[in-house]
C-alpha positions in Angstrom: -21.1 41.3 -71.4 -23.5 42.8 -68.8 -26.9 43.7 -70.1 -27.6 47.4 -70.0 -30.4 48.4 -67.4 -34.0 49.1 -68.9 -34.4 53.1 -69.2 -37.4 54.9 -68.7 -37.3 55.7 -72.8 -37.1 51.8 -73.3 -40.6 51.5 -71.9 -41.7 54.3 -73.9 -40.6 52.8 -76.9 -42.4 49.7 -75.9 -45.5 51.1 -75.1 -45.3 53.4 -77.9 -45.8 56.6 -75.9 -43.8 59.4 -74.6 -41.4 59.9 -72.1 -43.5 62.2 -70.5 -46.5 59.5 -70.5 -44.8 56.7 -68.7 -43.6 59.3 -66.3 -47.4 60.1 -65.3 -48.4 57.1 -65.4 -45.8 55.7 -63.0 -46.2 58.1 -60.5 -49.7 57.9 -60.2 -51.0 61.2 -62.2 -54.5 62.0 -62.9 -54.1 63.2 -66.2 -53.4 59.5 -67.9 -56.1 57.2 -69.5 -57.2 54.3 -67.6 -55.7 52.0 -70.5 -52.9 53.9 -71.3 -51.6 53.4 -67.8 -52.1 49.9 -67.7 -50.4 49.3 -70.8 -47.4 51.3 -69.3 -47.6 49.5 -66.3 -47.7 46.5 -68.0 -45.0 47.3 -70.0 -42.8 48.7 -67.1 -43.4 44.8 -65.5 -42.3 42.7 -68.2 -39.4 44.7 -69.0 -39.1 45.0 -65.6 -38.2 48.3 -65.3 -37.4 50.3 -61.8 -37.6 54.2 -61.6 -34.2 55.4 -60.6 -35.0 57.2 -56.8 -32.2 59.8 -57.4 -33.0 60.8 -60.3 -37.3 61.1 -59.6 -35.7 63.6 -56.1 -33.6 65.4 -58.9 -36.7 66.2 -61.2 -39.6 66.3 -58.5 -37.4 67.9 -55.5 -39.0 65.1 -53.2 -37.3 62.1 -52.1 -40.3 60.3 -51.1 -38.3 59.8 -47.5 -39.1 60.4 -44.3 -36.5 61.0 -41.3 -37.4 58.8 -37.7 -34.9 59.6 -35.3 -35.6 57.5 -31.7 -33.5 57.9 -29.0 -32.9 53.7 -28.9 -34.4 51.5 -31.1 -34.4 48.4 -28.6 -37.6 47.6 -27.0 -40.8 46.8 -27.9 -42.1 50.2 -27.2 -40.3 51.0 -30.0 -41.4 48.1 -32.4 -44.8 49.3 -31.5 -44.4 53.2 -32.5 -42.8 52.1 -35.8 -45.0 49.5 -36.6 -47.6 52.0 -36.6 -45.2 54.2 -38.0 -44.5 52.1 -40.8 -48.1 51.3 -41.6 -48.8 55.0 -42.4 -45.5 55.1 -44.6 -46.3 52.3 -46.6 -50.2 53.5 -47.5 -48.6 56.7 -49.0 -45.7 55.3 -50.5 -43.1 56.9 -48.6 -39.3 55.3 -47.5 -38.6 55.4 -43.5 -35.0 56.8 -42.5 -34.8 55.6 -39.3 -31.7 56.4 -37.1 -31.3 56.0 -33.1 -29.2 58.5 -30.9 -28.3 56.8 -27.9 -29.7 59.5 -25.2 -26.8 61.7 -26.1 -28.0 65.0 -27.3 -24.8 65.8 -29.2 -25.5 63.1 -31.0 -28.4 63.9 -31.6 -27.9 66.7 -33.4 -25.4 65.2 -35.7 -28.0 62.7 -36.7 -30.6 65.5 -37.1 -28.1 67.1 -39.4 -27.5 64.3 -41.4 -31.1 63.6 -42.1 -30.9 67.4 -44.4 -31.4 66.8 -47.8 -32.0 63.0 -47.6 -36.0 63.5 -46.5 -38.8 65.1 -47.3 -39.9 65.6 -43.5 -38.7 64.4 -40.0 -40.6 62.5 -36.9 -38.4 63.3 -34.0 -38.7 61.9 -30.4 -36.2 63.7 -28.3 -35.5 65.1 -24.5 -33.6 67.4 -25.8 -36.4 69.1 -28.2 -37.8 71.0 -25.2 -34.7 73.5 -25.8 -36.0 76.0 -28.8 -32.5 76.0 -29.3 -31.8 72.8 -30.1 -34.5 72.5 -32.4 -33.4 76.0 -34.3 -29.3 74.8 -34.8 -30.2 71.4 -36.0 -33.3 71.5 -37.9 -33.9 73.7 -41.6 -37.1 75.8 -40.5 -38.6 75.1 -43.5 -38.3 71.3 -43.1 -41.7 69.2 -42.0 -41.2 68.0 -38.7 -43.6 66.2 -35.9 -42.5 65.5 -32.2 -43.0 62.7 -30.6 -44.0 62.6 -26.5 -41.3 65.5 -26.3 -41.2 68.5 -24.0 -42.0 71.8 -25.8 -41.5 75.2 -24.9 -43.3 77.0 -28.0 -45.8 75.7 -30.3 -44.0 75.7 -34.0 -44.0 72.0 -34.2 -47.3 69.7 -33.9 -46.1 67.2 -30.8 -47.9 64.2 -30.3 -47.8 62.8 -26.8 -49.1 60.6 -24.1 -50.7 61.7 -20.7 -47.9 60.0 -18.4 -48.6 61.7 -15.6 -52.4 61.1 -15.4 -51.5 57.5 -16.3 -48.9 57.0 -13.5 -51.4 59.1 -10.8 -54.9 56.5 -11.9 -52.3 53.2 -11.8 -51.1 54.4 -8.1 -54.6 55.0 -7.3 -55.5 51.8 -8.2 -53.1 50.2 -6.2 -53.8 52.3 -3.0 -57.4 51.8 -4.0 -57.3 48.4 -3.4 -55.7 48.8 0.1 -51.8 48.4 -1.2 -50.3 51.1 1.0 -46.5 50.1 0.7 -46.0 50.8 -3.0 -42.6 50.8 -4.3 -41.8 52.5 -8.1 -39.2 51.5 -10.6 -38.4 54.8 -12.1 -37.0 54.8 -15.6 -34.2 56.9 -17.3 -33.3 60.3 -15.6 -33.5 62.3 -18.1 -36.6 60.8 -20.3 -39.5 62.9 -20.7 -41.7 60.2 -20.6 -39.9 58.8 -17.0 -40.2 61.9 -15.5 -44.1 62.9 -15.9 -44.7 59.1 -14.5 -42.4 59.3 -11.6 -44.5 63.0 -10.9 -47.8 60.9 -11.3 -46.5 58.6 -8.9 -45.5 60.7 -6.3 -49.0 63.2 -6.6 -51.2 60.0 -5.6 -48.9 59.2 -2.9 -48.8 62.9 -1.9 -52.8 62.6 -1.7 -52.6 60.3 1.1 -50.8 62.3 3.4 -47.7 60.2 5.0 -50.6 57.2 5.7 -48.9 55.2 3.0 -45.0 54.4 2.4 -43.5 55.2 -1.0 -40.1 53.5 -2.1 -38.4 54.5 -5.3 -35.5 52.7 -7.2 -33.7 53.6 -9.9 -34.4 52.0 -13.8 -33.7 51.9 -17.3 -37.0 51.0 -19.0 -35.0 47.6 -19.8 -35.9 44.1 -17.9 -32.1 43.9 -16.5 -32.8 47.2 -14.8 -36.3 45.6 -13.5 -34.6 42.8 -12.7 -31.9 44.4 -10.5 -34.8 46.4 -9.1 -36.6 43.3 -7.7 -33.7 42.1 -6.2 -32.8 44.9 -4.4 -36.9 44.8 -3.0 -36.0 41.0 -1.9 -32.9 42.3 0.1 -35.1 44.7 2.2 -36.4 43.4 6.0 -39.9 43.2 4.3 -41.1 43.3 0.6 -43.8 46.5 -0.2 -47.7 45.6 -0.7 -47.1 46.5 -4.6 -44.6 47.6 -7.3 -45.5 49.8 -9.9 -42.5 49.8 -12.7 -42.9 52.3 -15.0 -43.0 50.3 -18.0 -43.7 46.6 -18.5 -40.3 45.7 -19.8 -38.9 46.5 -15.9 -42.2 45.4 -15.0 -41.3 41.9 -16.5 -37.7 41.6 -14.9 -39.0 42.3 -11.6 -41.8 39.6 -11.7 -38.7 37.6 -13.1 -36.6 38.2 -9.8 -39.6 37.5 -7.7 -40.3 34.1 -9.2 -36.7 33.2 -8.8 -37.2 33.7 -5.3 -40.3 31.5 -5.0 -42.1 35.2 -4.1 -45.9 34.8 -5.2 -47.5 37.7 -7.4 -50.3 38.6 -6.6 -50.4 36.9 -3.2 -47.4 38.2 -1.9 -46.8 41.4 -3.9 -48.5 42.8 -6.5 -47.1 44.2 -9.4 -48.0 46.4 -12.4 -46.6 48.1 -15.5 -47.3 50.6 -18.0 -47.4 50.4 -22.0 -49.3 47.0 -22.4 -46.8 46.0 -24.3 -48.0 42.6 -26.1 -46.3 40.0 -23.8 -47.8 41.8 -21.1 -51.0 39.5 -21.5 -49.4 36.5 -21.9 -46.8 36.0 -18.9 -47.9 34.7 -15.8 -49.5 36.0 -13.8 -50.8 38.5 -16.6 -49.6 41.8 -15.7 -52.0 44.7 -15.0 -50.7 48.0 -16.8 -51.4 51.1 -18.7 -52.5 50.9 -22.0 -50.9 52.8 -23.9 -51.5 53.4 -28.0 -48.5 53.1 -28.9 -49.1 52.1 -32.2 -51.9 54.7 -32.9 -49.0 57.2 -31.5 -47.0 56.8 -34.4 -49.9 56.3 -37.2 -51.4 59.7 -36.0 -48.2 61.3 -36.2 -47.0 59.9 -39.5 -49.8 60.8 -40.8 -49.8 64.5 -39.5 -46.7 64.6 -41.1 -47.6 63.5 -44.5 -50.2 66.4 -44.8 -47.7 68.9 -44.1 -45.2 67.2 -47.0 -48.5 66.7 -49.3 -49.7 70.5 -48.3 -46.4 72.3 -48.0 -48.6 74.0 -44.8 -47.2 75.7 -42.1 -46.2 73.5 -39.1 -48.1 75.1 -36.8 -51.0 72.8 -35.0 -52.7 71.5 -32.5 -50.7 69.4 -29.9 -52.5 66.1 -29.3 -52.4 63.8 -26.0 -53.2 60.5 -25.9 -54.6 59.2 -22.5 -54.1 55.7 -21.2 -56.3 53.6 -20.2 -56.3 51.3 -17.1 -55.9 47.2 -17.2 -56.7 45.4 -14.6 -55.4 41.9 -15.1 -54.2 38.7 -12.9 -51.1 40.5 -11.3 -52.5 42.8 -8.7 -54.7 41.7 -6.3 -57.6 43.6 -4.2 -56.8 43.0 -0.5 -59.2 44.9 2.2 -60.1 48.2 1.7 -58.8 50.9 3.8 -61.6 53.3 5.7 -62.9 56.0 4.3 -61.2 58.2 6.7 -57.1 56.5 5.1 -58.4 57.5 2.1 -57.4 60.5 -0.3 -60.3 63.4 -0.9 
């Protein structure tokens, strides 16, 4: 016969308390003895006694659950933003939800849907959340929610991004800079915010130089197959560019792949850079100069936004915040002679 699960009166009985008691004491109330809880928590161990979750969301109206909905959860850009995610999570005792959506934003509102009544608050990174719209038919107005490096055309959701285009416009810099004036960009996905601003940032440095440099652009995925395809189609051209700039290190990584295949030296031949400093970044070789990017300190900052609106019940208006990159200089790009003053941008 299958022994009956321990009950929250069991423990009571036990410790020789109420109901009421062990439920404070359990959930962390202020209004329980020092030795009284330790006796219950004591108790609630050897018995070993676990709080049912549906039935605490019943009595408390809080499922100690947050929603993460990421349009892929492939990537280390990803492992990144919930590892810093999770961190935050974990220090306040809440449960991650975590769902991915493909790029599609159909279904991206069915997940969005299904996330109703399950959390206590949603982080949401999402093209598509740039549409008012989109936010209004899929999400309660009521319910917590933080953006994540998403387009925004009002200001009822806190949205915590990155600077991509000032990112993209000091890495091209850098490369014309240091006398690079054939630069060739791996763009990422069409339709991604975060693609988009560093293409612009891209294309605004190149601008600056006023048809004295060449830019080539080739299409990308943010993945190292789409990197790698874009090196090869660089070593089928009558001549490679001075530099590549992919817009992320995972493409930066399949391209420096292709080149090496070849028996095409980085930095002598070409340089190359990325953007994220992911953490292989450092450790291939050459080690790749990039953007750093906190992609950790992203999602900590956000999470944590979003567990003072749950905790405060406040109104989700604030401040949007923008992270700013920071440029790395490492072993693959390399300074050749500078151009005069007169080749270079004002």
């Amino acid at each position: 016969m299958a022994k009956s699960a321990i009950t929250i009166k069991d423990v009571a009985r036990e410790a020789n308390v109420s109901v009421a008691t062990v439920s404070r004491a359990l959930n962390g109330h202020d209004n329980v003895a020092a030795p009284v809880r330790a006796l219950v928590l004591e108790v609630a161990k050897r018995l070993r006694y676990s709080p049912h979750a549906a039935a605490r969301s019943l009595s408390s109206r809080s499922t100690q659950t947050v929603g993460l909905v990421l349009p892929d959860l492939y990537g280390e850009f990803f492992s990144e933003l919930m590892r810093g995610i999770d961190g935050v999570a974990s220090a306040h005792r809440r449960h991650l939800l975590v769902s991915s959506y493909h790029g599609e934003q159909k279904q991206q509102g069915a997940v969005l849907q299904a996330m109703r009544g399950r959390v206590d608050g949603l982080l949401v990174l999402s093209p598509f959340a740039g549409d008012p719209d989109f936010l209004i038919d899929n999400l309660p107005p009521a319910l917590p929610t933080v953006l994540i490096n998403t387009p925004l055309a009002e200001e009822h959701y806190p949205v915590f991004s990155i600077d991509d285009h000032a990112g993209a416009l000091a890495m091209t810099r850098h490369l014309l800079d240091a006398g690079h004036r054939r630069i060739a960009f791996i763009a990422g996905p069409v339709h991604n915010h975060d693609a988009q601003q560093r293409l612009h940032g891209f294309r605004a440095a190149m601008a600056a130089f006023d048809g004295k440099v060449e830019a080539i652009e080739l299409p990308g995925n943010f993945d190292e197959a789409s990197g790698h395809q874009a090196g090869l189609a660089l070593l089928a051209r009558p001549s490679l560019p001075d530099a590549v700039f992919a817009a992320n290190d995972m493409m930066a990584l399949g391209c420096l792949y292709a080149f090496s295949q070849a028996g095409v030296k980085v930095p002598a031949q070409v340089a190359l850079a990325g953007y994220d400093d992911i953490p292989l970044a450092r450790f291939v070789h050459p080690a790749l100069t990039t953007m750093q990017v906190s992609i950790a300190e992203l999602g900590e900052r956000a999470m944590l936004q979003l567990v003072q609106m749950i905790d405060s019940a406040q109104a989700q208006t604030a401040p949007a915040v923008t992270l700013v990159p920071t440029l790395v200089v490492r072993d693959s790009t390399a300074a050749c002679d500078l151009p005069a003053p007169g080749d270079r941008p004002g």
